[in-house]
mmCIF file as gemmi writes it, N, C-alpha and C atoms, coordinates in Angstrom:
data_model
loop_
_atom_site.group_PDB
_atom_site.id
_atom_site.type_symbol
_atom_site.label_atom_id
_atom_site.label_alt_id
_atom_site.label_comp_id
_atom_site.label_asym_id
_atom_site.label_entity_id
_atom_site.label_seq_id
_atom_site.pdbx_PDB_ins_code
_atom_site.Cartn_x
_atom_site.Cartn_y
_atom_site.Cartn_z
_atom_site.occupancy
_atom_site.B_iso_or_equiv
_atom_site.pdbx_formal_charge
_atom_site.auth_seq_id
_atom_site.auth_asym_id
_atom_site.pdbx_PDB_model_num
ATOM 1 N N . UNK Axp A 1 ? -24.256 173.437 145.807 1 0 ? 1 A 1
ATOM 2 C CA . UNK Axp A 1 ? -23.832 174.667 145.156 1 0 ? 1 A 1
ATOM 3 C C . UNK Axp A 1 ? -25.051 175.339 144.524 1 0 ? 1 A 1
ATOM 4 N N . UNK Axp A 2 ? -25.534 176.499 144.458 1 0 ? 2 A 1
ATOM 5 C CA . UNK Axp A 2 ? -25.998 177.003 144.313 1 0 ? 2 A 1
ATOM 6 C C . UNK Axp A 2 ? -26.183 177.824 142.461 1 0 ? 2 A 1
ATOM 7 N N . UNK Axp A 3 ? -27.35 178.3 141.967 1 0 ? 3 A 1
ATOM 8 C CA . UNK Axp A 3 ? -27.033 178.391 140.349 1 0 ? 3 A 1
ATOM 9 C C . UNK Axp A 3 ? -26.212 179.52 140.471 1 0 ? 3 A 1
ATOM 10 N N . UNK Axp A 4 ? -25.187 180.4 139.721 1 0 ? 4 A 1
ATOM 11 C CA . UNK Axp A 4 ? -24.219 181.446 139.43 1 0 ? 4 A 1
ATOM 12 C C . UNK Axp A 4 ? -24.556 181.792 138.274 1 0 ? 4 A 1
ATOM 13 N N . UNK Axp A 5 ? -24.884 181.127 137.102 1 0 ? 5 A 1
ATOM 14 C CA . UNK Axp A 5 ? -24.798 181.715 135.466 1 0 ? 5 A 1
ATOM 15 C C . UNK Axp A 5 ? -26.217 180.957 135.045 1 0 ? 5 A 1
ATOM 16 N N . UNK Axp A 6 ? -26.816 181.579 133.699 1 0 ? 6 A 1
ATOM 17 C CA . UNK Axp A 6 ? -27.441 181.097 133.21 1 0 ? 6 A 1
ATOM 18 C C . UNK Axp A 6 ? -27.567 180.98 131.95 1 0 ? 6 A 1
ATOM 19 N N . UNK Axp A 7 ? -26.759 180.375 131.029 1 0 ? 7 A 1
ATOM 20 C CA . UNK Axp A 7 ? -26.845 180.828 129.317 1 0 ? 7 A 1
ATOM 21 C C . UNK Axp A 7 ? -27.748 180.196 128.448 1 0 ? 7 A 1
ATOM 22 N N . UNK Axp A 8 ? -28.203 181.61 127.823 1 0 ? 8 A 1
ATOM 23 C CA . UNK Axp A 8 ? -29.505 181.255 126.254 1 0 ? 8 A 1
ATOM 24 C C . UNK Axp A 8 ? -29.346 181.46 125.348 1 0 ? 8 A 1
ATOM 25 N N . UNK Axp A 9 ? -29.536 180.437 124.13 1 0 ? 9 A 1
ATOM 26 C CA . UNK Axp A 9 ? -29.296 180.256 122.874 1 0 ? 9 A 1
ATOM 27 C C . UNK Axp A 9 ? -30.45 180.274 122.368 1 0 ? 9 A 1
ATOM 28 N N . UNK Axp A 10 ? -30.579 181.04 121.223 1 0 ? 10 A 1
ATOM 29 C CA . UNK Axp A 10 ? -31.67 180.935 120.472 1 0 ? 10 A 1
ATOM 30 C C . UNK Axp A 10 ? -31.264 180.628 118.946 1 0 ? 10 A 1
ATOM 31 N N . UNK Axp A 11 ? -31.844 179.985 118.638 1 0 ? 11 A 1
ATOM 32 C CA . UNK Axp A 11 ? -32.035 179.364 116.835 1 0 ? 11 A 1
ATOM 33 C C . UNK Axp A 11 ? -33.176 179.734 116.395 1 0 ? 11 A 1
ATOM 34 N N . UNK Axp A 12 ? -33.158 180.936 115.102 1 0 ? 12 A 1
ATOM 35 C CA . UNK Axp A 12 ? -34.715 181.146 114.761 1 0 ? 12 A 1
ATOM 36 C C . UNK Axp A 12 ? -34.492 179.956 113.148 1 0 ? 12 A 1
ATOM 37 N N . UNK Axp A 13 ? -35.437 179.876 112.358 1 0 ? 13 A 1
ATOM 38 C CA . UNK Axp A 13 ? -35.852 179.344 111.777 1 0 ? 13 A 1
ATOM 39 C C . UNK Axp A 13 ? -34.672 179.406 110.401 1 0 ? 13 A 1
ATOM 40 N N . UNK Axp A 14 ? -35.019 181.071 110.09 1 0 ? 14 A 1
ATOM 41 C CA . UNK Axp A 14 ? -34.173 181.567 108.864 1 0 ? 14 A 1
ATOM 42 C C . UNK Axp A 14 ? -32.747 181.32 108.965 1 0 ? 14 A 1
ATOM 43 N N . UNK Axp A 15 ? -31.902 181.286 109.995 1 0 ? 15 A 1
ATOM 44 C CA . UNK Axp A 15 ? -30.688 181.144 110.097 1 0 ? 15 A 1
ATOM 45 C C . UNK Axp A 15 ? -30.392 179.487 110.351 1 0 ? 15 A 1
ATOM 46 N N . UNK Axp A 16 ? -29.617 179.081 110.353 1 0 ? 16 A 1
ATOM 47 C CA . UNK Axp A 16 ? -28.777 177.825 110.434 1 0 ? 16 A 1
ATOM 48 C C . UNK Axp A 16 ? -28.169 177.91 111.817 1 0 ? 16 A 1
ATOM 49 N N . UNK Axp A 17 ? -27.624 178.619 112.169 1 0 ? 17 A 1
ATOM 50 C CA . UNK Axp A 17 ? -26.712 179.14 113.02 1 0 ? 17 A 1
ATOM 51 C C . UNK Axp A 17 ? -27.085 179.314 114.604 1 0 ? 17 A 1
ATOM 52 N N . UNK Axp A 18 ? -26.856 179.018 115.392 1 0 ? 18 A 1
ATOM 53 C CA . UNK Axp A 18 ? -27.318 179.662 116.488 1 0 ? 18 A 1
ATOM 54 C C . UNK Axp A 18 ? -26.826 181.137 117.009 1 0 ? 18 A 1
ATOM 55 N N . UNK Axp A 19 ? -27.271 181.515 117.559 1 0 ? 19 A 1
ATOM 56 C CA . UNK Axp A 19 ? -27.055 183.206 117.932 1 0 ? 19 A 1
ATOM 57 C C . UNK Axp A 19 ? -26.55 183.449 118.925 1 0 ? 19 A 1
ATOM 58 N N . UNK Axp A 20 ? -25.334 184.473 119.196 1 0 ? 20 A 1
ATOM 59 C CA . UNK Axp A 20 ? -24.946 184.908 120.172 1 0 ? 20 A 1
ATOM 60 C C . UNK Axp A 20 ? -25.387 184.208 121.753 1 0 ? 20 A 1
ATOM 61 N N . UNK Axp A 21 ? -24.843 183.886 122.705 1 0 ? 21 A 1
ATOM 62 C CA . UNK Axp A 21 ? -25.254 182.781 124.172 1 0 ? 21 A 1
ATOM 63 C C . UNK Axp A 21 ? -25.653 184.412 125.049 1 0 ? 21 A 1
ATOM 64 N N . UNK Axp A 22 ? -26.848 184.75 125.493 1 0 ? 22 A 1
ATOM 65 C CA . UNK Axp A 22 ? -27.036 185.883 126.384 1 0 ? 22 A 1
ATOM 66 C C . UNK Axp A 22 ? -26.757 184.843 127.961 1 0 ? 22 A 1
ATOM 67 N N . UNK Axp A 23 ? -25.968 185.651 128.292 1 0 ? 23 A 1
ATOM 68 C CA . UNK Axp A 23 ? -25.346 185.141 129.71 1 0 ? 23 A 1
ATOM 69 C C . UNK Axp A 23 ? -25.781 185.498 130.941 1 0 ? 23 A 1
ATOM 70 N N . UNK Axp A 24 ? -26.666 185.27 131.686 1 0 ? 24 A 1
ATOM 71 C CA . UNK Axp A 24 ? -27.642 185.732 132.694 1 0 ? 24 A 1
ATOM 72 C C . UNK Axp A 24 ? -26.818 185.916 134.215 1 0 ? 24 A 1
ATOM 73 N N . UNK Axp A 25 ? -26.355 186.512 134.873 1 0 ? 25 A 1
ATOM 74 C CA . UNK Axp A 25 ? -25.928 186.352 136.277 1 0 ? 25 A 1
ATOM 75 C C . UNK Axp A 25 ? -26.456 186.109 137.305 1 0 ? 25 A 1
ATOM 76 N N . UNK Axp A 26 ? -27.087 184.903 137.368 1 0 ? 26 A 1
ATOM 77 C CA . UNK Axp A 26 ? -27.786 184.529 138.709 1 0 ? 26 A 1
ATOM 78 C C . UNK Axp A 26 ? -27.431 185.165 139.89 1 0 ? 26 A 1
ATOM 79 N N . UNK Axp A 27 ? -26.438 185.146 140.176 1 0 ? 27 A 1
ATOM 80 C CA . UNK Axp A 27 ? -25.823 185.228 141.396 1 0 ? 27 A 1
ATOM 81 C C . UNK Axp A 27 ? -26.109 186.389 141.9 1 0 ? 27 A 1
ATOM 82 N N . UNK Axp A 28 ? -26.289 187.572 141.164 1 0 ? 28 A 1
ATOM 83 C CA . UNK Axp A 28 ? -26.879 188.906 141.41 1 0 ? 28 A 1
ATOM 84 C C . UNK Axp A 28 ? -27.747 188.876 141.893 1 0 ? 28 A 1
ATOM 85 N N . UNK Axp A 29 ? -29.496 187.694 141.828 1 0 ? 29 A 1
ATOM 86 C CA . UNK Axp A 29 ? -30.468 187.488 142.489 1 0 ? 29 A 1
ATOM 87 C C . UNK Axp A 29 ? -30.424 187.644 143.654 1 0 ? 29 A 1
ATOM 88 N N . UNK Axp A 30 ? -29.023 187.185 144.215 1 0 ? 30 A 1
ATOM 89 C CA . UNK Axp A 30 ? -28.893 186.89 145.828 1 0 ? 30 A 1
ATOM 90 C C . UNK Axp A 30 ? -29.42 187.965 146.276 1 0 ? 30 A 1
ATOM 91 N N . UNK Axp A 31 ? -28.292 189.246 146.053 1 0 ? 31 A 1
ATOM 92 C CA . UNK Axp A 31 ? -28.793 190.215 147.243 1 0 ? 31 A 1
ATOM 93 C C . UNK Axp A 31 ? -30.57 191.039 146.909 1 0 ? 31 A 1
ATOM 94 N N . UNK Axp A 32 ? -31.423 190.871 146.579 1 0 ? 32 A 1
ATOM 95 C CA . UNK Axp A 32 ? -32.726 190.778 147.226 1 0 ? 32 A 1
ATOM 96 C C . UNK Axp A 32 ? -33.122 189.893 147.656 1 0 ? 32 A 1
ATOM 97 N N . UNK Axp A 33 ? -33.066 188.804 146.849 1 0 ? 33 A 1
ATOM 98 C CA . UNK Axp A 33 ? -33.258 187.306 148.108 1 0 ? 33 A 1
ATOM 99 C C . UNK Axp A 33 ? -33.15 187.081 149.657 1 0 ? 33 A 1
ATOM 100 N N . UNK Axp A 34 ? -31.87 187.855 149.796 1 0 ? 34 A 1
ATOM 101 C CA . UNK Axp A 34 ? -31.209 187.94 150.969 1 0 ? 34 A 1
ATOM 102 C C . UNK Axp A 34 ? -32.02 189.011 151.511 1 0 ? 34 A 1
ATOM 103 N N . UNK Axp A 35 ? -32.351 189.851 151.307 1 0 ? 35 A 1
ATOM 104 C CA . UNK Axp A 35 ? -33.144 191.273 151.743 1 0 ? 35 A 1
ATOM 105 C C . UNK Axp A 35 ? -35.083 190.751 151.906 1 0 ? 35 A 1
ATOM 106 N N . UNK Axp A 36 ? -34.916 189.85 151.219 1 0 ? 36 A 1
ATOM 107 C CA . UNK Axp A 36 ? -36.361 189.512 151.347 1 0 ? 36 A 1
ATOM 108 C C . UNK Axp A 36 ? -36.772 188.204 151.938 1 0 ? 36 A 1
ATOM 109 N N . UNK Axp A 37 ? -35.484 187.67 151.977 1 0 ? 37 A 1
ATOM 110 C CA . UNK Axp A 37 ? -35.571 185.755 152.833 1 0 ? 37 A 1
ATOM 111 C C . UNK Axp A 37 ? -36.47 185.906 154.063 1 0 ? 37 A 1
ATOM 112 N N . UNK Axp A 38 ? -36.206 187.055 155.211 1 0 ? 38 A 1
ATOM 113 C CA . UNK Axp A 38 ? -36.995 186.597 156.081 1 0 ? 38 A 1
ATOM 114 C C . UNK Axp A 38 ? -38.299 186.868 156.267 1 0 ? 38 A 1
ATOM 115 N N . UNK Axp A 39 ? -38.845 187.53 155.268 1 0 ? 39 A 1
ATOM 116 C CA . UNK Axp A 39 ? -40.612 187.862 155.063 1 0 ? 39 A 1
ATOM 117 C C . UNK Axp A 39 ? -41.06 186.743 154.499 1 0 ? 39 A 1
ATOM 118 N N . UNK Axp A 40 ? -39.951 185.984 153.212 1 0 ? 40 A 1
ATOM 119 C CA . UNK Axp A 40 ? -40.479 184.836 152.544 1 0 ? 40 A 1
ATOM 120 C C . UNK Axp A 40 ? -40.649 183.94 153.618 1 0 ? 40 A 1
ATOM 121 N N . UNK Axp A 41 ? -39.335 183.762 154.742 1 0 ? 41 A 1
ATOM 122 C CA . UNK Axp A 41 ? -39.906 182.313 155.331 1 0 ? 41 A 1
ATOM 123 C C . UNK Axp A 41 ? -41.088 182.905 156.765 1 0 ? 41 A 1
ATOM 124 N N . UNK Axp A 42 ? -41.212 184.095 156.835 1 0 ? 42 A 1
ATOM 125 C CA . UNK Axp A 42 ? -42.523 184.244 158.083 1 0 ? 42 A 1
ATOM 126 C C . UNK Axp A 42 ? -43.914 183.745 157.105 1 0 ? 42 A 1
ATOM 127 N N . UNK Axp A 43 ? -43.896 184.239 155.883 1 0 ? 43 A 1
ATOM 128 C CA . UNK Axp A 43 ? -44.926 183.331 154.989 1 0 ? 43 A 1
ATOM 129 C C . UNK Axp A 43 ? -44.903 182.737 154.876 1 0 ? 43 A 1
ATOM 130 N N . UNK Axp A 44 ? -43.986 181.567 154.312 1 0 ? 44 A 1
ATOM 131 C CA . UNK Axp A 44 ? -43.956 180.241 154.087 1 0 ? 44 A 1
ATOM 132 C C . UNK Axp A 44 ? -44.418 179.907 155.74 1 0 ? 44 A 1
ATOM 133 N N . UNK Axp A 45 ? -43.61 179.965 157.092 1 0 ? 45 A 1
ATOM 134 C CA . UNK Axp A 45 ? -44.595 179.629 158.087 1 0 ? 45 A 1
ATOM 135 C C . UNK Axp A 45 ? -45.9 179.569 158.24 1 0 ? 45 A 1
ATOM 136 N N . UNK Axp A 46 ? -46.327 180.662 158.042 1 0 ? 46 A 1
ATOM 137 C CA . UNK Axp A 46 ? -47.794 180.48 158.363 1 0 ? 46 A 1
ATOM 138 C C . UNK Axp A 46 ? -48.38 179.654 157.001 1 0 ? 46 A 1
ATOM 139 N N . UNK Axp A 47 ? -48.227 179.626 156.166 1 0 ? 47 A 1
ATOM 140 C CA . UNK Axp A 47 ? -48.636 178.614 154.75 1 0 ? 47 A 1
ATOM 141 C C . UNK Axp A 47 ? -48.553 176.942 155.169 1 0 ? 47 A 1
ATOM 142 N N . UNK Axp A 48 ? -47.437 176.693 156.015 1 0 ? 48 A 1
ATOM 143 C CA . UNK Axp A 48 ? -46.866 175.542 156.481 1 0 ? 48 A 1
ATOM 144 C C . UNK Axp A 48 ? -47.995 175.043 157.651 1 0 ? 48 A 1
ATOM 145 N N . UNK Axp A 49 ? -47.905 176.425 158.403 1 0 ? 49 A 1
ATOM 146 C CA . UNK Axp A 49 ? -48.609 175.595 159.549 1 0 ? 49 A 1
ATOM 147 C C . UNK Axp A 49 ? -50.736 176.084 159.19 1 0 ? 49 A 1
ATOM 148 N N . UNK Axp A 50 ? -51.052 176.692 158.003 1 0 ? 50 A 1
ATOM 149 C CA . UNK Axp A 50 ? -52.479 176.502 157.323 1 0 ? 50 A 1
ATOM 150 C C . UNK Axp A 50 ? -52.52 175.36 157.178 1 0 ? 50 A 1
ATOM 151 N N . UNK Axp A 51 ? -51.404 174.87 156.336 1 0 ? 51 A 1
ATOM 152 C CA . UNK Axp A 51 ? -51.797 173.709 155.423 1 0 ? 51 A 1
ATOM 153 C C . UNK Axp A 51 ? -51.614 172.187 156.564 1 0 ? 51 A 1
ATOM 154 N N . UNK Axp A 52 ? -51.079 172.199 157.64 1 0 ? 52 A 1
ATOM 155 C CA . UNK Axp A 52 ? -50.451 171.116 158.221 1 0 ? 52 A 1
ATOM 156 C C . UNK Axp A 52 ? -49.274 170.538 157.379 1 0 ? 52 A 1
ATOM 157 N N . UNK Axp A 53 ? -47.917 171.231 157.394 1 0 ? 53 A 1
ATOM 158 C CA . UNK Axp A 53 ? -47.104 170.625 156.463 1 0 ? 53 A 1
ATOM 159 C C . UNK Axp A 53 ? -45.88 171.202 157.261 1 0 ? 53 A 1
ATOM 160 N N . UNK Axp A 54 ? -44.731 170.118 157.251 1 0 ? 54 A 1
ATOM 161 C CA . UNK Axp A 54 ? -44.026 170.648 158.211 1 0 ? 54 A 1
ATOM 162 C C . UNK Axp A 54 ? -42.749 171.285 157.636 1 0 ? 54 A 1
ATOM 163 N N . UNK Axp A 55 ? -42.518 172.855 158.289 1 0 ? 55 A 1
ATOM 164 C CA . UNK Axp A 55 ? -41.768 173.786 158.142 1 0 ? 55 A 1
ATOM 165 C C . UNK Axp A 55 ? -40.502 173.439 157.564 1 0 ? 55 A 1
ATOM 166 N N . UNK Axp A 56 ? -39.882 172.851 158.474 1 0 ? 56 A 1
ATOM 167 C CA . UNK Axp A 56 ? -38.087 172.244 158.192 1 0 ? 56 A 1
ATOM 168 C C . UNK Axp A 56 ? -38.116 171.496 157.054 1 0 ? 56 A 1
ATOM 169 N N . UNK Axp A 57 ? -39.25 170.761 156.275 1 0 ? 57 A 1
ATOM 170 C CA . UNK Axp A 57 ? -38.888 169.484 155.615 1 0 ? 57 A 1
ATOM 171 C C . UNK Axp A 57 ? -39.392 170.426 154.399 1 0 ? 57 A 1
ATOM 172 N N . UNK Axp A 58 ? -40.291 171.847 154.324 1 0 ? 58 A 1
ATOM 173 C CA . UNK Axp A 58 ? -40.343 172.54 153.595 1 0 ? 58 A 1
ATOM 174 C C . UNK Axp A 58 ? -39.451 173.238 152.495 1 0 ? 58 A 1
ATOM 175 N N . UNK Axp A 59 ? -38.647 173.829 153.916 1 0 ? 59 A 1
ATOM 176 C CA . UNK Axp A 59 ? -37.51 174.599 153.72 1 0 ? 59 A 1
ATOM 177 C C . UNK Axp A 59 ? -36.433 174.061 153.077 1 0 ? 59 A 1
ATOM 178 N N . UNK Axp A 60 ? -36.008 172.446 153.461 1 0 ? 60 A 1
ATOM 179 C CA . UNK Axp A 60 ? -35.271 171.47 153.468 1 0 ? 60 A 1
ATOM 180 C C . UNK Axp A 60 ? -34.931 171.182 151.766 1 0 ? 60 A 1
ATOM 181 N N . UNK Axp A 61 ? -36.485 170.789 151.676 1 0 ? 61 A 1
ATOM 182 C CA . UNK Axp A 61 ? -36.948 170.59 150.325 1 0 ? 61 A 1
ATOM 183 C C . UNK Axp A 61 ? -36.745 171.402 149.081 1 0 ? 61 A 1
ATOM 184 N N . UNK Axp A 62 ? -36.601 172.565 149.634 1 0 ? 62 A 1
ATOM 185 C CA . UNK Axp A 62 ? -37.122 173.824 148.845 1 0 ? 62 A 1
ATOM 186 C C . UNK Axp A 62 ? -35.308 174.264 148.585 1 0 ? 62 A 1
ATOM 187 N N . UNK Axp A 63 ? -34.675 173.881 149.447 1 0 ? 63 A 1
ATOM 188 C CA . UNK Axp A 63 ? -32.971 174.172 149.426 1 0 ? 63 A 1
ATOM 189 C C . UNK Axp A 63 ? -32.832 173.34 148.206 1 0 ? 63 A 1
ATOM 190 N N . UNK Axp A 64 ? -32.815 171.863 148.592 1 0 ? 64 A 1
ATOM 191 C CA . UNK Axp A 64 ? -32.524 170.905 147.987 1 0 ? 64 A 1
ATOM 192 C C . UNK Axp A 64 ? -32.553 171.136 146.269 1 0 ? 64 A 1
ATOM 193 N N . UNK Axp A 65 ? -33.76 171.837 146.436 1 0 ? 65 A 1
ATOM 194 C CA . UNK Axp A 65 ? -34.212 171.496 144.661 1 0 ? 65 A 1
ATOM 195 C C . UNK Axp A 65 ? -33.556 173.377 144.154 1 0 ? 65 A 1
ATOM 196 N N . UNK Axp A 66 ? -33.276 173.942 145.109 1 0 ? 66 A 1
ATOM 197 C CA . UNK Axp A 66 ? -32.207 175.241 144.05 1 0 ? 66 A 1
ATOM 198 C C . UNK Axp A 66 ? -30.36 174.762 143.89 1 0 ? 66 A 1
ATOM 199 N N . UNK Axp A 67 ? -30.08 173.865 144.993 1 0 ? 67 A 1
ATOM 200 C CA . UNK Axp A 67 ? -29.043 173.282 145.064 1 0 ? 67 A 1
ATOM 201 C C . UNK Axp A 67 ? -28.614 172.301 143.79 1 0 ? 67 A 1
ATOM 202 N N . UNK Axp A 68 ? -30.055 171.714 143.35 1 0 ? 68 A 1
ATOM 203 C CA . UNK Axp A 68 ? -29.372 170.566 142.131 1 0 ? 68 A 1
ATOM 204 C C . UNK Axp A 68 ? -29.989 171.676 140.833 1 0 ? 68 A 1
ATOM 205 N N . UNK Axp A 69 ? -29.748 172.283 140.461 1 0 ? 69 A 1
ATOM 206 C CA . UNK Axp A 69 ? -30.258 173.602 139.667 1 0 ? 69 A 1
ATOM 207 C C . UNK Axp A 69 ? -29.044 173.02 138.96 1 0 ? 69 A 1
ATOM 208 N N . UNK Axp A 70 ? -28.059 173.696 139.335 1 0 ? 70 A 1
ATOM 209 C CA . UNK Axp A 70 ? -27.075 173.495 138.345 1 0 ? 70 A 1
ATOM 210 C C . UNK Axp A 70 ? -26.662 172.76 137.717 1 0 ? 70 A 1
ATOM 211 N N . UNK Axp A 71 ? -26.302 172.435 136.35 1 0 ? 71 A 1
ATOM 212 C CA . UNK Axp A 71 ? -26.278 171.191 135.223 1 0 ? 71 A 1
ATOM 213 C C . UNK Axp A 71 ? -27.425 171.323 134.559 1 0 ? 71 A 1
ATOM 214 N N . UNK Axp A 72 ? -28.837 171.762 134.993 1 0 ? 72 A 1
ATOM 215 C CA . UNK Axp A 72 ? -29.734 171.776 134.44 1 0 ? 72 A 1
ATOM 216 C C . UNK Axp A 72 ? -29.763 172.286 132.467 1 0 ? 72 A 1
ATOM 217 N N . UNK Axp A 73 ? -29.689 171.147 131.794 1 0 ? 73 A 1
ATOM 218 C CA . UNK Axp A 73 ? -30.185 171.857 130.418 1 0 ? 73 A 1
ATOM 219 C C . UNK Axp A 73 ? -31.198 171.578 129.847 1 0 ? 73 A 1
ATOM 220 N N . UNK Axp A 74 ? -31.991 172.779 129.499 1 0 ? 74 A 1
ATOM 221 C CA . UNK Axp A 74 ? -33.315 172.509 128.958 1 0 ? 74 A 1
ATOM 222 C C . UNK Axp A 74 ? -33.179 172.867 127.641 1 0 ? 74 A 1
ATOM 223 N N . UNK Axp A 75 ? -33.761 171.971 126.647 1 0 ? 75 A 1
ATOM 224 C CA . UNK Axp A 75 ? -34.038 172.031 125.281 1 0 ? 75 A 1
ATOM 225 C C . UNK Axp A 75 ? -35.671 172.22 124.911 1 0 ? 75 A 1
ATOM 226 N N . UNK Axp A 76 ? -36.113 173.614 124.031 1 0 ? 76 A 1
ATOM 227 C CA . UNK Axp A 76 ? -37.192 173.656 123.194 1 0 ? 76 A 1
ATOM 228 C C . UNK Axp A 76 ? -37.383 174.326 122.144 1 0 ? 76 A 1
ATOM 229 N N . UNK Axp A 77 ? -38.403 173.081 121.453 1 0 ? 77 A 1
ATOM 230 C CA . UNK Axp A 77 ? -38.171 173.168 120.104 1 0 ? 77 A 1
ATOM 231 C C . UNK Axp A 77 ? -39.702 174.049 119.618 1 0 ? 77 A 1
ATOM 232 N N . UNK Axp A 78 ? -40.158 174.332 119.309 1 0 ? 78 A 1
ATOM 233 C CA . UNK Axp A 78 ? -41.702 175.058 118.832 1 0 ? 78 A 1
ATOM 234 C C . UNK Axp A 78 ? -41.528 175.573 117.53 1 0 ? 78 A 1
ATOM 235 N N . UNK Axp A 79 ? -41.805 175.204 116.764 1 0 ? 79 A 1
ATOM 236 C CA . UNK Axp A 79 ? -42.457 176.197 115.212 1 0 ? 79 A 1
ATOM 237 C C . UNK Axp A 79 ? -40.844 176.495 114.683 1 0 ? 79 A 1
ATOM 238 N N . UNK Axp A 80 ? -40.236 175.365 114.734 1 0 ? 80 A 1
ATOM 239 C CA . UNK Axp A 80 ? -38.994 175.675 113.774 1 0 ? 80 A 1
ATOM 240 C C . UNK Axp A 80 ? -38.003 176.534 114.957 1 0 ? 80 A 1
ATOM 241 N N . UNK Axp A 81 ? -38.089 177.021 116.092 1 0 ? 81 A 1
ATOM 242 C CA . UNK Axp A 81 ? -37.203 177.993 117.12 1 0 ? 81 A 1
ATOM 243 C C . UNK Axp A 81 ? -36.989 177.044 117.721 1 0 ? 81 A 1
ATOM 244 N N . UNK Axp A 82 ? -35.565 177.379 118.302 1 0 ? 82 A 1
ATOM 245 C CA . UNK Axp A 82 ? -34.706 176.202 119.375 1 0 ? 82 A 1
ATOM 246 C C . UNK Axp A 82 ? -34.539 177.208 119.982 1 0 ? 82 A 1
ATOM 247 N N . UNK Axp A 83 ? -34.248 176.628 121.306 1 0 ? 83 A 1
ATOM 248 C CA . UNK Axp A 83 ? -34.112 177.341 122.588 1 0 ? 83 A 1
ATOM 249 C C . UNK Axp A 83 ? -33.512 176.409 123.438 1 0 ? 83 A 1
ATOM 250 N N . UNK Axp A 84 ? -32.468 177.107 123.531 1 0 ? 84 A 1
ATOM 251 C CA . UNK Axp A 84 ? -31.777 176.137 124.519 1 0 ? 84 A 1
ATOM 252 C C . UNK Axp A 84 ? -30.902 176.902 125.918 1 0 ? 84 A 1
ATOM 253 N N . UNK Axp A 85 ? -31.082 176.846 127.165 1 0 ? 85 A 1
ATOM 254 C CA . UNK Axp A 85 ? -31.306 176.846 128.289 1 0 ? 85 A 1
ATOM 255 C C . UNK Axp A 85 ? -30.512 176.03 129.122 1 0 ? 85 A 1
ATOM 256 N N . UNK Axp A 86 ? -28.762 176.637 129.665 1 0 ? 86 A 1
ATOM 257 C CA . UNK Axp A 86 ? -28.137 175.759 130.348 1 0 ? 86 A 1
ATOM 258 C C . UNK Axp A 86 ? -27.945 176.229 132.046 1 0 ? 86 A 1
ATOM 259 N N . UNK Axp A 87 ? -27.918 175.57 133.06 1 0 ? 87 A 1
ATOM 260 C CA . UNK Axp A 87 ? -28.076 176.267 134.495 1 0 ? 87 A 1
ATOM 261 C C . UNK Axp A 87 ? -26.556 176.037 135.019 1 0 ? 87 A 1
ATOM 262 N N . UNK Axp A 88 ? -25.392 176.97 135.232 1 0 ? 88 A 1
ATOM 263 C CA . UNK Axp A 88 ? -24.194 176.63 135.945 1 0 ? 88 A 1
ATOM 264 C C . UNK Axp A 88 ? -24.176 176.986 137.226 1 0 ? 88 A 1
């Protein structure tokens, strides 16, 4: 499955509270993705076959790791700000 949503929380310092979740729509990415997929993979070809690295296991690879995207939560902390970062 592919990512669909992306929600961010921010905690600044002065407040206790966390703030409003800004809700990102991944899924909207698609259609340029889709408009631009086949220039990306005529590049990625020739990158594949510069480097000696093979195409399919590229591509394969490269699915794989937007596919487990989702569940992803990232936590950071810096100078008293939380940030927190969930992938659905």
């Amino acid at each position: 499955m592919t990512p669909n949503l992306a929600i961010v929380r921010i905690q600044v310092p002065e407040h206790s509270f966390w703030g409003f979740p800004i809700i990102l729509p991944l899924f909207l990415l698609w259609i340029p993705a889709l408009l631009l997929a086949p220039f990306a993979l005529v590049i990625l070809a020739f990158v594949c076959v510069a480097a000696n690295i093979s195409f399919f296991k590229t591509v394969t690879a490269a699915w794989g790791l937007l596919c487990a995207l989702p569940g992803t939560d990232v936590r950071v902390t810096a100078e008293g700000k939380r940030i927190n970062v969930r992938i659905l």
